[in-house]
Steps between C-alpha positions, in 0.01 A plus 500: 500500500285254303225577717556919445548443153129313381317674757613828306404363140200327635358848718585677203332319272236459688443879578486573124137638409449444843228737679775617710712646204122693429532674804872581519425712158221623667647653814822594279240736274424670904798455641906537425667155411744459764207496833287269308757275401563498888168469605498184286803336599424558892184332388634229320747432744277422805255289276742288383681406812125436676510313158813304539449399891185375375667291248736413711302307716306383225826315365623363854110366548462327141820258322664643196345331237143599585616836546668518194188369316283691688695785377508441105168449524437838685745679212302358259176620632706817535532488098133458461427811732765715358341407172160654613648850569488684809367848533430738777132495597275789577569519862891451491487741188335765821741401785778620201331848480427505869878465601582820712786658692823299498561327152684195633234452771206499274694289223654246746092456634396505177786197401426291811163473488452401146810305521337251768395183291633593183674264273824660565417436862457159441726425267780619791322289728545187288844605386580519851388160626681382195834617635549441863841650732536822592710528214194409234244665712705824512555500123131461407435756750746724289476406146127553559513812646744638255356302176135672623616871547708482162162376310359769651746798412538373155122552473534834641792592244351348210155646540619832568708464159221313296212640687192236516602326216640226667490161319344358753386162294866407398594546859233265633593233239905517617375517824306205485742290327802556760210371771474181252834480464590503872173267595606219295824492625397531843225225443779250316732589794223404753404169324869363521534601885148355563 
């Protein structure tokens, strides 16, 4: 449950002014809410359990202290790069207005593509090598997934209630600051396992 639980606030923290909230506003201005929302959690679900095997080896193939400072260190870096901002570029701002024929199809492309080596993709990786068992790998499988697709629909709802206006630097500060928060933890928790 421990494992569900921060890999829900950490994913959802972490998708916050993420480029991926962009385009779920995007395709909800195209599309109705309900087949993009399940375009993006079809999405999200098969990147983050490629994600979580992934970690999961990583944590059997490393011991628990490096992993665990490995991983502060990586949510810090996380802080710096949510800190930057992350918008859609030119060409994923075309494969939005290219998206034909079956809503959830073109979303759930759209989501799994530009999910692949994103920070929230990483961040379930090292969340996942961080909490080993079925039991732990299952709940960062879930509490990402669901902390990921909830980011996402509150974008949708709130920018189809506030429009653009989005206030997007307060959201990248918070943001950043849970990543802090969780990395030195993480990196205090490794150093007394190391």
């Amino acid at each position: 449950m421990s494992a569900f639980l921060i890999s829900l606030v950490v994913i959802f923290v972490a998708e916050l002014g993420d480029k991926s909230q962009l385009m779920a506003l995007t395709f909800a201005t195209r599309f109705r809410t309900l087949p993009v929302l399940a375009g993006i959690t079809a999405a999200t679900a098969l990147v983050h359990l490629a994600s979580v095997l992934l970690g999961a080896v990583l944590g059997v193939a490393i011991p628990q202290g490096p992993v665990s400072v490995i991983a502060g260190v990586a949510f810090l870096g996380f802080a710096a790069w949510t800190l930057r901002g992350d918008a859609l570029d030119d060409d994923e701002s075309r494969k939005v207005e290219r998206a034909r024929g079956s809503a959830v199809l073109a979303v759930g492309a759209a989501f799994f593509l530009a999910e692949l080596g994103d920070k929230t993709m990483l961040a379930t990786i090292t969340l996942a090598a961080d909490h080993g068992g079925v039991a732990g790998l299952v709940g960062v499988w879930a509490g990402s997934t669901i902390g990921m697709v909830v980011a996402d629909a509150l974008a949708i709802v709130v920018g189809r209630v506030l429009g653009r206006r989005l206030p997007e630097r307060v959201i990248r500060y918070a943001a950043a600051a849970g990543f802090v928060v969780f990395g030195l933890l993480l990196l205090a928790e490794g150093i007394k396992n190391w």
